[in-house]
C-alpha positions in Angstrom: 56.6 0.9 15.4 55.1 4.4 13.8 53.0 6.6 16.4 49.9 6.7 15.7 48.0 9.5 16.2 44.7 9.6 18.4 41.4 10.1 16.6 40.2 14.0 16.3 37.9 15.1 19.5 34.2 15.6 18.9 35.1 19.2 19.6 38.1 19.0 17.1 35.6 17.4 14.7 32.5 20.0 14.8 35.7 22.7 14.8 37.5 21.4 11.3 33.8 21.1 10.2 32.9 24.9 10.5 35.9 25.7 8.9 35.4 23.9 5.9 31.6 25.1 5.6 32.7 28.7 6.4 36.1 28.3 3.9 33.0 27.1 1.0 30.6 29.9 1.7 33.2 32.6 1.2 32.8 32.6 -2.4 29.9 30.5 -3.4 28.0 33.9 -4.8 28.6 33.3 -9.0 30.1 36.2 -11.0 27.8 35.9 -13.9 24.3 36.7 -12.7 24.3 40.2 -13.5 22.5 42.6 -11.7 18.9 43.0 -9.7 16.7 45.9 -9.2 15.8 46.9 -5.8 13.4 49.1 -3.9 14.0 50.2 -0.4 10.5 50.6 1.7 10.0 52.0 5.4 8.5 49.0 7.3 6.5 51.7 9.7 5.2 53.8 6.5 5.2 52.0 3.8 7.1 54.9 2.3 9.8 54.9 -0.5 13.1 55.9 0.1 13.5 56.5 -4.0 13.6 55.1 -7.3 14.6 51.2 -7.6 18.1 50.7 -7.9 20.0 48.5 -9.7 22.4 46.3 -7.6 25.6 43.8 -9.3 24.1 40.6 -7.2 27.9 39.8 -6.3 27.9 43.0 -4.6 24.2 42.7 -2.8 25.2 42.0 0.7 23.7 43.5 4.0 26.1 45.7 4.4 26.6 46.7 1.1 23.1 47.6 1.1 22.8 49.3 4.2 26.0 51.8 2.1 23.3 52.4 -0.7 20.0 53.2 1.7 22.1 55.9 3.6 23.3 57.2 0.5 19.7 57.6 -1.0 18.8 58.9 2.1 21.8 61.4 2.3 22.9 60.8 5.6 26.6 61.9 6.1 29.4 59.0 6.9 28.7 60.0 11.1 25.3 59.4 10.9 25.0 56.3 8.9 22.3 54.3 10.7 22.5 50.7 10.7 19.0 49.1 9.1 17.8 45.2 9.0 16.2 44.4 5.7 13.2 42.0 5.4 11.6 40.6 1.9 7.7 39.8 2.1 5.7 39.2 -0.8 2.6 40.6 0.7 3.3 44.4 2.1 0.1 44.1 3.6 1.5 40.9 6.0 4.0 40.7 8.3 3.6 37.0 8.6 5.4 35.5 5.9 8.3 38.3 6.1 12.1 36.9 5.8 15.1 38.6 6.9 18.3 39.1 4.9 20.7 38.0 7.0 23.6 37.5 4.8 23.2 38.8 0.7 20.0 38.8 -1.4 21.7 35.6 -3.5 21.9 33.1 -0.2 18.1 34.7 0.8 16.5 35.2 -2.6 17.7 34.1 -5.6 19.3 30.8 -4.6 16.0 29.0 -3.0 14.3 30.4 -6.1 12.1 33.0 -4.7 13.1 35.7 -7.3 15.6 35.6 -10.2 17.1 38.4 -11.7 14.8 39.6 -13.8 12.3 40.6 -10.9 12.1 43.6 -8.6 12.8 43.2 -5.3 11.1 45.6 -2.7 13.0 45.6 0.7 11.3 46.7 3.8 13.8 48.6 5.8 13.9 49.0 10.0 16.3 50.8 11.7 18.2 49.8 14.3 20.0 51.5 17.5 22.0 54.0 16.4 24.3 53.6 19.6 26.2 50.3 20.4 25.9 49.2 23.9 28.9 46.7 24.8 28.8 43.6 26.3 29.6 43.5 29.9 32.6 41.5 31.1 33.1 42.1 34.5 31.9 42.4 38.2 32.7 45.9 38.7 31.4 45.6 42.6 29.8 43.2 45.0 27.3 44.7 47.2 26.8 43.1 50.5 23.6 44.0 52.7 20.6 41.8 52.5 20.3 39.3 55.2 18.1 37.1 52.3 18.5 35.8 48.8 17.5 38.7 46.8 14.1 38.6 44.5 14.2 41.3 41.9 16.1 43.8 41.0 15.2 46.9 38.4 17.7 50.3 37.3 16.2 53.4 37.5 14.4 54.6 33.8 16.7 57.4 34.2 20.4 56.5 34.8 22.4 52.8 35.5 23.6 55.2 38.4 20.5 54.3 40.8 18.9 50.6 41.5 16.9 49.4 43.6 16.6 45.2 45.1 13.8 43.5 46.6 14.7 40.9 49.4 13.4 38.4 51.2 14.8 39.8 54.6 11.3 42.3 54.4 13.3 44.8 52.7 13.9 46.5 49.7 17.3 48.6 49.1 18.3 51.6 46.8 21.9 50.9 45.6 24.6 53.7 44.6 26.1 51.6 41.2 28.6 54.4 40.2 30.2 53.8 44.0 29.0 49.9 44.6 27.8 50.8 47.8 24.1 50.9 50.0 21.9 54.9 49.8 18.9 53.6 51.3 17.2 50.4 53.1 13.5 50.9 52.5 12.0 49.1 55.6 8.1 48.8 56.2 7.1 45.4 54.9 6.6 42.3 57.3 7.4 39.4 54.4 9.3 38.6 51.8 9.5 42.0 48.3 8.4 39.8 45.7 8.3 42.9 43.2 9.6 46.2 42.8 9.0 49.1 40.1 10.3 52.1 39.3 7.7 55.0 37.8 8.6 55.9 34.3 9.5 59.5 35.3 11.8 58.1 38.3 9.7 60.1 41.1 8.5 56.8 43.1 9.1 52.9 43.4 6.4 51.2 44.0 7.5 47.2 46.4 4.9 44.4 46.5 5.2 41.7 49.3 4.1 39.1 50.5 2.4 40.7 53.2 -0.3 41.5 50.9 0.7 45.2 50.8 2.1 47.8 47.9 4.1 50.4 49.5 5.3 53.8 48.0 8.7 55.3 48.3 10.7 58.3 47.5 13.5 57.1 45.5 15.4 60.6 46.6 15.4 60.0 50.4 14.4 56.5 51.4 10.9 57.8 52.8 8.1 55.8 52.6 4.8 58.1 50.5 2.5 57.6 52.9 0.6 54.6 54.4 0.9 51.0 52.8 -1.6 49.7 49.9 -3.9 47.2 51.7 -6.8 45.5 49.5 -4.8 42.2 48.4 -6.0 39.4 50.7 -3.1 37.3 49.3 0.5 38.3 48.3 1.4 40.6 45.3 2.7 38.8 42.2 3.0 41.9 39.9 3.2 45.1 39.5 2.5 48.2 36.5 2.6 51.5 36.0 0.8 53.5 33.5 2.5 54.8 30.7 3.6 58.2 31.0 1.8 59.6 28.1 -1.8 58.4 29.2 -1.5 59.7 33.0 -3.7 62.5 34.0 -0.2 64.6 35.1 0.5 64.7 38.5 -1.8 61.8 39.4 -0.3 58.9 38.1 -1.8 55.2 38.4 -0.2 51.7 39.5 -1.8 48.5 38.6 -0.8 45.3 41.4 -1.3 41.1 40.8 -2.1 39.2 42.9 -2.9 35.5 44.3 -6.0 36.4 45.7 -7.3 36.2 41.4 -7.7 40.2 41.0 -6.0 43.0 39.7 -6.1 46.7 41.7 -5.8 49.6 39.9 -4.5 52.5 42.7 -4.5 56.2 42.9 -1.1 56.3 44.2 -1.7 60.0 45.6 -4.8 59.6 46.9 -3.7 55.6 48.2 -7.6 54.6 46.9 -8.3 51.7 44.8 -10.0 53.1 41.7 -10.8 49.6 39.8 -10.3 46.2 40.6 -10.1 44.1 37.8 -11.6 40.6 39.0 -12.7 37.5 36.6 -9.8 35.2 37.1 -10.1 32.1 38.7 -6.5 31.2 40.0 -4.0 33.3 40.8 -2.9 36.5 38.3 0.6 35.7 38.2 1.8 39.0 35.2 0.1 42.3 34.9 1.1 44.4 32.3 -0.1 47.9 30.9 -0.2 48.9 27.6 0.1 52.2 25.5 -3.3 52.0 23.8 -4.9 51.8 27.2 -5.2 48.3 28.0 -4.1 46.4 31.0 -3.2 42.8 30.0 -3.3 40.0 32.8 -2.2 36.2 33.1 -3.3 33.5 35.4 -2.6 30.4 36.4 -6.5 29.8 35.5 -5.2 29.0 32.0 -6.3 32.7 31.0 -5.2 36.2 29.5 -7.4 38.6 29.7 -7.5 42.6 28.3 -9.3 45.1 30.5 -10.1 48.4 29.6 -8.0 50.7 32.0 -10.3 53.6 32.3 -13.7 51.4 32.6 -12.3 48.5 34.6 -14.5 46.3 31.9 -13.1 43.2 30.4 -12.7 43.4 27.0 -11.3 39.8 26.0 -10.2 36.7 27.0 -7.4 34.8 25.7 -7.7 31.2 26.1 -5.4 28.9 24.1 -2.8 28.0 26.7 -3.3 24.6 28.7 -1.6 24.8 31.9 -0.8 28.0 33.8 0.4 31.0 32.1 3.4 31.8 34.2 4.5 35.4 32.4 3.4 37.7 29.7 5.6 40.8 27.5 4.5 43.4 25.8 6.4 44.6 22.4 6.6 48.1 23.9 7.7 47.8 27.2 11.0 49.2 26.9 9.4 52.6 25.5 6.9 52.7 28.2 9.4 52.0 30.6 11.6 54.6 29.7 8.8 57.0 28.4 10.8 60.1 28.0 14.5 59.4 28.5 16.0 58.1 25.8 20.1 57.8 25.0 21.1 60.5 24.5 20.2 61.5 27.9 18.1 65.4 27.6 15.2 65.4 29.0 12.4 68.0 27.8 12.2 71.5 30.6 8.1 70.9 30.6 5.6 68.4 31.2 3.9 69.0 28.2 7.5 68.4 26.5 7.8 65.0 28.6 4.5 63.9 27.6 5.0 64.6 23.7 8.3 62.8 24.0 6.5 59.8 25.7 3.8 59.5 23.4 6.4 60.1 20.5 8.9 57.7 21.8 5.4 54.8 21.9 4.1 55.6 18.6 7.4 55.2 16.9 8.1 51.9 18.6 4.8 50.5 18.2 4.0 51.5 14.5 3.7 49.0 11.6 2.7 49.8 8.3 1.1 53.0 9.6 -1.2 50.9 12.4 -0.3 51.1 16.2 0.2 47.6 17.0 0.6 46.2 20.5 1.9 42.6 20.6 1.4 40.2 23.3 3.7 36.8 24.1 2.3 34.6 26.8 4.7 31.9 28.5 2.8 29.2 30.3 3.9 25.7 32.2 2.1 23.9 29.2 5.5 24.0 27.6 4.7 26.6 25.1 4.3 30.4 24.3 1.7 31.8 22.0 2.3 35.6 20.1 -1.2 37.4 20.2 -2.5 40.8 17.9 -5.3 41.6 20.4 -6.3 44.7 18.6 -7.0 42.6 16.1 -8.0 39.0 16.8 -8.7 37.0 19.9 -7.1 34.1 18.1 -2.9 33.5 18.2 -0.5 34.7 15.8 1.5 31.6 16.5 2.0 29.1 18.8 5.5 29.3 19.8 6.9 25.4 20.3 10.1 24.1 21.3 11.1 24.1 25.0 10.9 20.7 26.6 10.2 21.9 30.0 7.8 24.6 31.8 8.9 28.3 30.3 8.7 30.8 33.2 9.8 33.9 31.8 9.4 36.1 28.0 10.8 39.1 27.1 10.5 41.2 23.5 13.7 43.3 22.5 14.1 46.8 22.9 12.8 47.2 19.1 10.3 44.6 19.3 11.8 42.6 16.4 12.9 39.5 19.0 11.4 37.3 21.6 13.6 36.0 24.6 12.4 33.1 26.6 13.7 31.2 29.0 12.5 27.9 30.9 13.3 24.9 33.1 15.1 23.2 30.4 18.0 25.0 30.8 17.9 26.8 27.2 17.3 30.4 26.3 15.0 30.4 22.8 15.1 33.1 20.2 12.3 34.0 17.7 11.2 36.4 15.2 8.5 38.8 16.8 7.0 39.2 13.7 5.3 36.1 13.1 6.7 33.7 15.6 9.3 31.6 13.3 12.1 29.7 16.0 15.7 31.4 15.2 18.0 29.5 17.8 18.4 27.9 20.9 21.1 29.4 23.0 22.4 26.5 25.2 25.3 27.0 27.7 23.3 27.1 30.9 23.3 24.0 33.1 20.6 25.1 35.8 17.3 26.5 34.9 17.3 30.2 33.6 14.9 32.3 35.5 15.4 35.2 33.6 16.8 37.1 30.4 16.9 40.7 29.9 17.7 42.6 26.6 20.4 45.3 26.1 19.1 48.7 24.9 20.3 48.5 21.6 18.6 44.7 21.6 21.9 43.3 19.9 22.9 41.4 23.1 20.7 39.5 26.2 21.9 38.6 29.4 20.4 35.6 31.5 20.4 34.3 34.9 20.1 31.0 35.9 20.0 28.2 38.8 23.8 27.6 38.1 25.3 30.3 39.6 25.9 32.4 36.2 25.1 34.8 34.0 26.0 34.7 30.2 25.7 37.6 27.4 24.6 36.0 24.4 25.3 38.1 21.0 21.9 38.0 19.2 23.4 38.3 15.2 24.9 35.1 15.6 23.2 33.3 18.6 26.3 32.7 20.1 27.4 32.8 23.7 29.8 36.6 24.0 30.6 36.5 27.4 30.6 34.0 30.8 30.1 35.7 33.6 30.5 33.4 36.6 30.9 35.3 40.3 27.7 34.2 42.1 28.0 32.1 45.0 24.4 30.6 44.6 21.2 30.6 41.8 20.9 33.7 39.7 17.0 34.9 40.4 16.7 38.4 39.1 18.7 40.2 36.2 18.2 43.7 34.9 20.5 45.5 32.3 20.0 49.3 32.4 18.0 51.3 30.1 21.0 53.5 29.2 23.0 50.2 28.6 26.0 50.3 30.7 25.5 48.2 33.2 23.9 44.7 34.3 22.4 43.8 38.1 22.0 40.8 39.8 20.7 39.7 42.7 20.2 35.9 44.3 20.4 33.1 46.5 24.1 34.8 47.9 22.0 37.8 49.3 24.9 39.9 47.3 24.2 42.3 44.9 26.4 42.4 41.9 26.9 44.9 39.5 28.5 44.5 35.7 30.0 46.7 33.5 32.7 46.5 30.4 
């Protein structure tokens, strides 16, 4: 009697199923459909790079057209700068915009938005000139907290210097380069819930849960004077303000907490200048924005936008139904970095630092010549919502999809993507544009706590409940790397500003470091 064979495996079945779509797509683009006009446009200006062009549509892929823009734009063959290309019908609207992803024929022309005979205007970004690579392995292991570890956050500066919030009433400065202990910053009598790092890496700023904020030099361990006291319940939150708005030499910290208010401190004098109250339940985000806003969340069901300089409100934001658990700004990887930027020089002068900030926030945050701020709220309603404050009180889009409570958001380095993660054990991607879903990334079997995006926002690492982290690769929404090595839940993740490394902290009290 013949063998017979056992039937494929789902796996082997979803596996012979890609090939055959990806073996039909290679050359589905048909030969005779001539050519198509095409005009490049700077998304931030609205500028033209130069005349249309006309383009064989066999020929019009992403990358093909990425050739052509750096040609118009004469940049030599070591500076070509990699662009994303996006068709809107409206210049004027951002909302409706659709990104090439593969060729104008698969985008355009084959779901019968244009045909040949039209002219097709192309908004152009670009992207990070500089690559960061995905991290594959746990470089060190860094014993020294006698609790699980809360949250961890690189210096702006360097991936050389970090610094872990505990709950063993400590927080510690780590040496990444060696893998080993500089400082243990002792004065707090609970749990660090929080700590911060000032944008020009002169102080870290630790939030406990003994109600306190407490200054220290990141140089020599030293505690900057006496604690923060004004909270009357534990600190949630905290922010700095951006570089380019501080009065130099007196810069200003915004805390969160459960007591329902928000203090605004003069962290050289150690006074509370404003203290933001109105919330009704506990202000679980704080953040602070480069127009001069401060944007809170509460569990009250509210976000609210405060003038920083008044302490007025100036709106509140009430769409979600349950607790808002976590808000992101589009610019918070400029205003965390303000002036240090990949390359690595830093200006000699302060005015040179603050032109460099300011710089580095306009170019992030400008769209079709308007400074835009955009705001993504996470609540334990199940959904997210994308706000234009500047502009409307009302959502840009409510963001829907997770099946549990999302507990943390984060926008991309470019502010092009939105991260979030929740108790359903998936990491959702969207366009930060206008809010459209782009994938699920499933791998995780715990809940993921938090994801953090790679400089050059082509990867994002999360940490979850079971024990891992995983690098997810963001042009095809698939898992890049595993990285298993935790002994217990993953709580806090941070992947350094300059991109070469990624910290984690958790349940196993050990700090672990990652690197390529």
């Amino acid at each position: 009697m013949a063998t017979t064979l056992p039937p494929p495996s789902k796996r082997q079945r979803t596996a012979q199923a890609e090939l055959a779509r990806a073996q039909q797509d290679v050359d589905t683009i048909p030969d005779n459909l001539g050519s198509i006009r095409v005009q490049f446009l700077d998304q931030a200006t609205g500028e033209s790079a130069g005349p249309p062009v006309s383009v064989p549509v066999r020929d019009a892929t992403v990358k093909n057209l990425e050739l052509l823009l750096n040609t118009l734009q004469r940049n030599d063959a070591s500076e070509r700068i990699p662009y994303r290309f996006t068709y809107t019908s409206d210049a004027n609207r951002l909302d409706n915009a659709l990104d090439i992803s593969d060729d104008l024929y698969h985008s355009l022309l084959k779901p019968g938005l244009k045909t040949t005979e039209d002219s097709i205007s192309l908004q152009y970004t670009p992207q990070a000139i500089f690559r960061v690579r995905a991290v594959s392995r746990c470089s060190s292991s860094i014993p020294g907290h006698g609790e699980a570890i809360l949250a961890t956050a690189f210096s702006p500066s360097s991936s050389s210097r970090l610094v872990t919030g505990s709950g063993d009433s400590t927080a510690r400065i780590f040496d990444c380069d060696t893998g080993t202990p500089v400082h243990t910053l002792k004065g707090h009598t609970s749990w660090v819930l929080v700590v911060s790092w000032s944008s020009d890496d002169s102080i870290i700023a630790t939030g406990s849960m003994d109600n306190t904020v407490r200054l220290w030099n990141p140089k020599t361990g030293e505690p900057l004077g006496s604690p923060l006291k004004g909270h009357s319940k534990w600190i949630t939150s905290l922010a700095w303000e951006p570089y380019h708005l501080q009065t130099p030499g007196r810069p200003r910290l915004a805390s969160s907490s459960k007591d329902a208010t928000v203090r605004v401190w003069d962290v050289v004098s150690k006074r509370i200048e404003l203290v933001l109250s109105g919330h009704k339940g506990s202000v679980s985000c704080v953040r602070w924005g480069g127009t001069g806003k401060i944007y809170t969340c509460s569990h009250d069901k509210t976000v609210k936008i405060w003038n920083a300089n008044e302490g007025t409100l100036d709106h509140t934001l009430s769409s979600h139904a349950h607790w808002v658990n976590h808000l992101a700004l589009s610019t918070d990887f400029v205003l965390r970095t303000a002036y240090h930027d990949h390359t690595g020089a830093v200006p000699p002068t302060q005015e040179g630092k603050i032109a460099a900030a300011k710089e580095r926030f306009d170019k992030a945050a400008t769209i079709n010549n308007e400074i835009v701020e955009r705001l993504v709220t996470a609540s334990d309603d199940f959904t997210m919502y994308l706000w234009e404050p500047s502009k409307s009180t009302k959502p840009l889009a409510r963001l829907l999809g997770h099946q549990k409570q999302v507990n943390h958001v984060t926008f991309s380095a470019d502010g092009l993507l939105i991260a979030s993660s929740g108790w359903d054990n998936h990491v959702k991607l969207w366009n930060a544009r206008d809010g459209k879903f782009i994938a699920t990334l499933r791998g995780h079997v715990g809940t993921v706590y938090m994801t953090c995006f790679s400089a050059d926002s082509r990867l994002l690492v999360s940490g979850s409940k079971d024990t891992t982290l995983k690098v997810w690769d963001m042009r095809t929404a698939k898992l890049k790397e595993d990285l298993p090595g935790h002994q217990d839940e993953v709580y806090a993740v941070d992947w350094s500003p300059d991109g070469s490394k990624v910290a984690s902290g958790g349940k196993d009290k050990a700090v672990r470091v990652w690197r390529h």
